[in-house]
C-alpha positions as CSV (number, residue, x, y, z in Angstrom):
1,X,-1.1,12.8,18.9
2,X,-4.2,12.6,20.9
3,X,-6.4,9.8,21.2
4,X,-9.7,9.8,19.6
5,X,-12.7,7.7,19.4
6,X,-12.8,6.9,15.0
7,X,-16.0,5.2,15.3
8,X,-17.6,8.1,16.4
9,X,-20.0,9.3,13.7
10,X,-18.6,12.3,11.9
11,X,-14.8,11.3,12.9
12,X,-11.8,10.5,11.1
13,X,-9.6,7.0,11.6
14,X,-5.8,7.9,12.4
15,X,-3.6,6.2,9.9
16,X,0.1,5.4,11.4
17,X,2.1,4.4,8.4
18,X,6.0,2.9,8.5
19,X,6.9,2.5,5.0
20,X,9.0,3.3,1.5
21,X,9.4,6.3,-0.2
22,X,10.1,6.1,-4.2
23,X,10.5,8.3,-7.1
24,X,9.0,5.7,-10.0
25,X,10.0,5.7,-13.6
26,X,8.2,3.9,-15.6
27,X,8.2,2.9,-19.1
28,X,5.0,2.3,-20.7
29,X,6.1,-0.7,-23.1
30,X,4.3,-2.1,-26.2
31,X,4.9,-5.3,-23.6
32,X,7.1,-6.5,-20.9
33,X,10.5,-7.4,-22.1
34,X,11.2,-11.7,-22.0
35,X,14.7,-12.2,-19.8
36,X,17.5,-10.4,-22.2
37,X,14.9,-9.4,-24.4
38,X,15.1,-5.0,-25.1
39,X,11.4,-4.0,-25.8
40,X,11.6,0.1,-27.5
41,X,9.1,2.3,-27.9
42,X,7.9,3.1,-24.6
43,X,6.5,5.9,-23.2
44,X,8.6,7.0,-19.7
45,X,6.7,8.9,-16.8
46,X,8.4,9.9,-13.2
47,X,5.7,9.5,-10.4
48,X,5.8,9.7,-6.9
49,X,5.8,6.1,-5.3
50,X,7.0,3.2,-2.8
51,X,4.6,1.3,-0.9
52,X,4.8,2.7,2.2
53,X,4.2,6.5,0.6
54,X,1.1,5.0,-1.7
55,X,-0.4,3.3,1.4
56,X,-0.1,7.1,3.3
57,X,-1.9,8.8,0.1
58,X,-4.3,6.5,-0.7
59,X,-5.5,6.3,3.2
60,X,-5.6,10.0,3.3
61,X,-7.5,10.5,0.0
62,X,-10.1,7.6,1.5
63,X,-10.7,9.6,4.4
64,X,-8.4,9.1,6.9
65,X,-5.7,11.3,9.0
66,X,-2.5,9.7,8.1
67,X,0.8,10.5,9.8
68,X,3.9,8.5,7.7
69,X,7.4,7.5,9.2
70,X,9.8,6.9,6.5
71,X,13.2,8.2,5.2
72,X,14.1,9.8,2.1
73,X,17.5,11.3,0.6
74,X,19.3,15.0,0.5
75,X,19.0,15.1,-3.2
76,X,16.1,16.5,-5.6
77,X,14.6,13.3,-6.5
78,X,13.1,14.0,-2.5
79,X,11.0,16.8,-3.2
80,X,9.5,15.3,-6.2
81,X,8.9,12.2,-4.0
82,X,6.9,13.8,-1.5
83,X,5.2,16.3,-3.5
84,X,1.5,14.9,-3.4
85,X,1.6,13.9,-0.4
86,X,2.4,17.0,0.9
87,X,-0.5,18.7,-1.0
88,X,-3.0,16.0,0.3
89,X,-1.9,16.8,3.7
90,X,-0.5,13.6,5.3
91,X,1.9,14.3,8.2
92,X,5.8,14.1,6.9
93,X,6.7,15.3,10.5
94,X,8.5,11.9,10.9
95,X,9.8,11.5,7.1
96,X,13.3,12.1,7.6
97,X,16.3,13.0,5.4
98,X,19.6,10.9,5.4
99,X,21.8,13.1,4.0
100,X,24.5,10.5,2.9
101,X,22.1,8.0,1.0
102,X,19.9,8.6,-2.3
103,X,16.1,8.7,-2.3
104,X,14.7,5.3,-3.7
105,X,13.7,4.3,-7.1
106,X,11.6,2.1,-8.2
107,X,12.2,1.3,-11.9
108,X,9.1,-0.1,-13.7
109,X,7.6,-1.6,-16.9
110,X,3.8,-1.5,-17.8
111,X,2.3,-3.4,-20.2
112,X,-0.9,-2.1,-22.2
113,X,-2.9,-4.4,-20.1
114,X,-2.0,-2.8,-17.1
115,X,0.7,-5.8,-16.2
116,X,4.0,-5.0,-14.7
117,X,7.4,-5.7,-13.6
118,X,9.0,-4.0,-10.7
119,X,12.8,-3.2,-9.8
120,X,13.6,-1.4,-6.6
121,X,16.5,0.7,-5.3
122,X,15.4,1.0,-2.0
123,X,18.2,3.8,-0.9
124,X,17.1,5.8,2.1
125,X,14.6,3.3,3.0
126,X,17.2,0.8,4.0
127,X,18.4,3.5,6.7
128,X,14.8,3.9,8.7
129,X,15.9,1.9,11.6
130,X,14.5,1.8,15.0
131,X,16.0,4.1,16.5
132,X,15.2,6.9,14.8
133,X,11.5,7.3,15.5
134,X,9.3,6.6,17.8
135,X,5.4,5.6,17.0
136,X,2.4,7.3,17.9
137,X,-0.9,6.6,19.0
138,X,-3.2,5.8,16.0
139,X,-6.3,3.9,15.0
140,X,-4.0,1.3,12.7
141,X,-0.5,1.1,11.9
142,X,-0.1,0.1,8.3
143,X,3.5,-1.8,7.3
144,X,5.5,-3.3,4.6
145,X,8.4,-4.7,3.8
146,X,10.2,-2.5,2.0
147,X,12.1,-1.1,5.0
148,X,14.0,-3.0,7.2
149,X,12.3,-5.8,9.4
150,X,13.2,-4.7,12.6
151,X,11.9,-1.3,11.9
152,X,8.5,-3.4,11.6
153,X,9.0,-5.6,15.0
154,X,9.5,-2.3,16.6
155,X,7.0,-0.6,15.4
156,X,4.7,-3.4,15.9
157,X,5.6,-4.5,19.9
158,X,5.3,-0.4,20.6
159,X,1.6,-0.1,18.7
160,X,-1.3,-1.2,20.4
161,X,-4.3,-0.6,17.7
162,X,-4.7,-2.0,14.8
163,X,-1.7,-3.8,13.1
164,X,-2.2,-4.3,9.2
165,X,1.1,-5.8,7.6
166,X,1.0,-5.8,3.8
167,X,4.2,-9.0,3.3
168,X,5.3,-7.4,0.5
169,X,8.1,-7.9,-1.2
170,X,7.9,-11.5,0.5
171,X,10.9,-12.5,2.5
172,X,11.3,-14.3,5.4
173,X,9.6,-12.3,8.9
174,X,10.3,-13.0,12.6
175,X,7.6,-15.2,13.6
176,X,6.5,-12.2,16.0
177,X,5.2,-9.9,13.2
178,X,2.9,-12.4,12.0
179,X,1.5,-13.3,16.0
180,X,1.0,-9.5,16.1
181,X,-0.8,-8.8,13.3
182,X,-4.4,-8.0,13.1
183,X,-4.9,-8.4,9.2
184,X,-1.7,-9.8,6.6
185,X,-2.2,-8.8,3.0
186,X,-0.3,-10.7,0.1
187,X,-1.0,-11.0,-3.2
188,X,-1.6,-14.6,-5.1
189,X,2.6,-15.2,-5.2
190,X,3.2,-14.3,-2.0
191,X,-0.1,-16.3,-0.3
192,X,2.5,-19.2,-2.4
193,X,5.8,-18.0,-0.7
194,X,4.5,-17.9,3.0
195,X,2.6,-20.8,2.9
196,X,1.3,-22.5,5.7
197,X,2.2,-20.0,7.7
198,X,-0.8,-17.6,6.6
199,X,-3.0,-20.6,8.1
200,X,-1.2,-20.7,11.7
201,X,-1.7,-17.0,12.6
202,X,-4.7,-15.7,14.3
203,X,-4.7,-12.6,11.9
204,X,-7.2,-11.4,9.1
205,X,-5.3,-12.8,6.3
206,X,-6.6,-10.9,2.4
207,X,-5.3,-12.8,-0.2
208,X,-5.3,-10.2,-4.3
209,X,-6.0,-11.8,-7.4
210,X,-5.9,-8.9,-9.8
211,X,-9.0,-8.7,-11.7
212,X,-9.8,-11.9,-10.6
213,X,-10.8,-10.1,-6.9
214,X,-9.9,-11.1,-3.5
215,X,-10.5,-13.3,-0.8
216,X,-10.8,-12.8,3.1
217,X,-10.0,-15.7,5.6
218,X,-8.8,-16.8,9.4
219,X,-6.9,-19.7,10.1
220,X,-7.5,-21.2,6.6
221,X,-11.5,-20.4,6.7
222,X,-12.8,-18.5,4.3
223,X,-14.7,-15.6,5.2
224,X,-15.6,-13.5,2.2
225,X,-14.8,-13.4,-1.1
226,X,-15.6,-10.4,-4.0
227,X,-14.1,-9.4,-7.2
228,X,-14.0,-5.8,-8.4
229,X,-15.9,-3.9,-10.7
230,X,-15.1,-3.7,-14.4
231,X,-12.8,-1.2,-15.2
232,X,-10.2,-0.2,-18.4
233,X,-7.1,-1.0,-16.8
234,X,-4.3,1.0,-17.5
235,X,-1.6,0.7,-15.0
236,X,-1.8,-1.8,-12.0
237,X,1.0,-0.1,-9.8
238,X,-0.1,0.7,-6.5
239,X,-3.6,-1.1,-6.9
240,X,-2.4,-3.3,-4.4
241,X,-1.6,-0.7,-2.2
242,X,-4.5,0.9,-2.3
243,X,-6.5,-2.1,-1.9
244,X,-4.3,-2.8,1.3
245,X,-5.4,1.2,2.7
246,X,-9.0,0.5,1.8
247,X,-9.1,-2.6,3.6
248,X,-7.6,-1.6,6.7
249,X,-9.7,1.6,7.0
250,X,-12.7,0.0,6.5
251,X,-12.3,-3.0,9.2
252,X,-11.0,-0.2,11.7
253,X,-14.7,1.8,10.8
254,X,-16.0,-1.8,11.6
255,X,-17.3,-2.6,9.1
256,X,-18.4,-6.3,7.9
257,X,-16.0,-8.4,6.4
258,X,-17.9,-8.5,3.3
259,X,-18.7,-5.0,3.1
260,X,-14.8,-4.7,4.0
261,X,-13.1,-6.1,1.3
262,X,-15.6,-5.1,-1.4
263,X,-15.0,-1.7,-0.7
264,X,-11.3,-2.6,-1.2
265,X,-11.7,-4.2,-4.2
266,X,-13.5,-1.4,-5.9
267,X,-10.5,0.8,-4.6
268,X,-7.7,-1.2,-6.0
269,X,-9.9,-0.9,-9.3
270,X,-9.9,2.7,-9.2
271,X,-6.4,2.6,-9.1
272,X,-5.9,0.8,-11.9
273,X,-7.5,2.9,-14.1
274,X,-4.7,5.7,-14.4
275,X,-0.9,5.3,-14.8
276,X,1.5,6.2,-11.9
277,X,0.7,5.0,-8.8
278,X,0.0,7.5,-6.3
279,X,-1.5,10.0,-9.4
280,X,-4.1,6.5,-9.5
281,X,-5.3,6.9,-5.8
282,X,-9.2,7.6,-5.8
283,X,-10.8,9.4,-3.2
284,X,-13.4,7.9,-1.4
285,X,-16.5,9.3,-3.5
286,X,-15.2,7.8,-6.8
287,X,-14.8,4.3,-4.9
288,X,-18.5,4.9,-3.6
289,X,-19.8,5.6,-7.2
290,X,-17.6,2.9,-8.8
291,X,-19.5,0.5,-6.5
292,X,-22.6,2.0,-7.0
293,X,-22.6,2.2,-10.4
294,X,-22.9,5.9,-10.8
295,X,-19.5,5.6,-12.4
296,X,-17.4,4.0,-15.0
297,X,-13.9,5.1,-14.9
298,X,-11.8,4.9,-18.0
299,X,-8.1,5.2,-18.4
């Protein structure tokens, strides 16, 4: 890959993303099931998904040229897996196949509200280790942690632009991805789960409250806060992920923090208002007229 200047007027940012691959199935429910509980009567739909592979489409479909490492299985869940990002055009040079494990599933339940609850098989994602790829020049580098860690302490010592780590699901990290990283995203459980720890780094750290909007701070300062546009909310899968895409594209375009994480919100809304999550992903017009008014998008 060839260096470029993104903040060139007219250019593209490069999008380097390490991440997940899923096939979701989920199970639009009259309302999420209590522990034990069977809730019936739900609508089931397969959609591609896994954060890493939402990230990679909803960076591409904001603007961005978006080249993903991740790992999928020799079976025909793959294809299906892959399919729109494929036809948006992000790079799946580097998305390998492991012939002995499955491709990952995410099983999921969505409440009319939008609400859901998550289960993953991760699968072939647990085999993209470090030594099978190497990472390339790039505007940002955009992570999670639905592979394993190390993959991420590689591929953050070896990048030298922007490092976006999205701590999701939250587990414990090496002390040495948070020092790298340029801007942490978590949502309100995980700000809860990390702690302190979101304070003592010298990163960007955006902290998601659904509906409720977001907030942008260093070192425990706040620097901007915003909450979303009204929408109908009809599925909040990948919302997050796109909100974590939106964010990162717009601080590597420079833009204000404010102006930032705005835009990001009205993304993450956008998302929200269709079912599946990477079928959800907006383009970067219908975020623009969201914000602007122009537009009202319904479920």
């Amino acid at each position: 890959m060839s260096r470029r200047d993104s903040n060139v007027p007219g250019t593209s940012p490069t999008i380097v993303v390490v991440g997940s691959v899923n096939l979701d199935l989920a199970a639009m429910a009259p309302r999420l099931p209590a522990p034990g509980e069977t809730v019936t009567g739900a609508e089931l739909g397969r959609y591609p998904g896994g954060k890493g592979a939402n990230q990679a489409l909803a960076a591409r479909r904001l603007g961005a040229d978006v080249y993903l490492h991740a790992r999928v299985g020799n079976d025909s869940n793959a294809e299906e897996a892959l399919a729109m990002l494929r036809a948006d055009g992000v790079d799946l040079s580097d998305c390998a196949v492991d012939p002995d494990a499955p491709t990952g599933v995410a099983l999921i339940s969505v409440a009319p509200s939008g609400e859901n609850q998550i289960v993953v098989a991760p699968g072939a994602n647990r085999t993209l280790l470090p030594e099978m790829f190497d990472v390339p020049w790039g505007d940002a580098l955009i992570c999670q942690l639905e592979v394993p860690v190390e993959t991420i302490c590689k591929a953050a010592s070896e990048f030298d632009g922007f490092f976006c780590v999205n701590l999701a699901p939250a587990m414990q990290v090496p002390s040495a991805i948070l020092a790298r990283a340029d801007l942490i995203v978590v949502n309100e459980t995980e700000a809860a789960f990390y702690g302190e720890l979101l304070n003592d780094t010298d990163a960007l750290v955006a902290v998601t409250r659904g509906a409720k909007g977001a907030r942008l701070q260093k070192s425990g300062e706040r620097l901007a806060s915003a909450t979303p546009p009204a929408v109908d909310a009809v599925d909040a899968t990948g919302a997050g992920d796109c909100f974590t895409a939106a964010l990162t594209i717009s601080l590597v375009e420079k833009q204000g923090h404010q102006q930032a994480l705005e835009f990001a919100c009205a993304a993450g809304a956008c998302a929200a208002t269709r079912s599946g999550a990477q079928p959800s992903m907006p383009f970067r017009e219908d975020v623009e007229k969201l914000q602007s008014g122009l537009t009202q998008p319904k479920g």
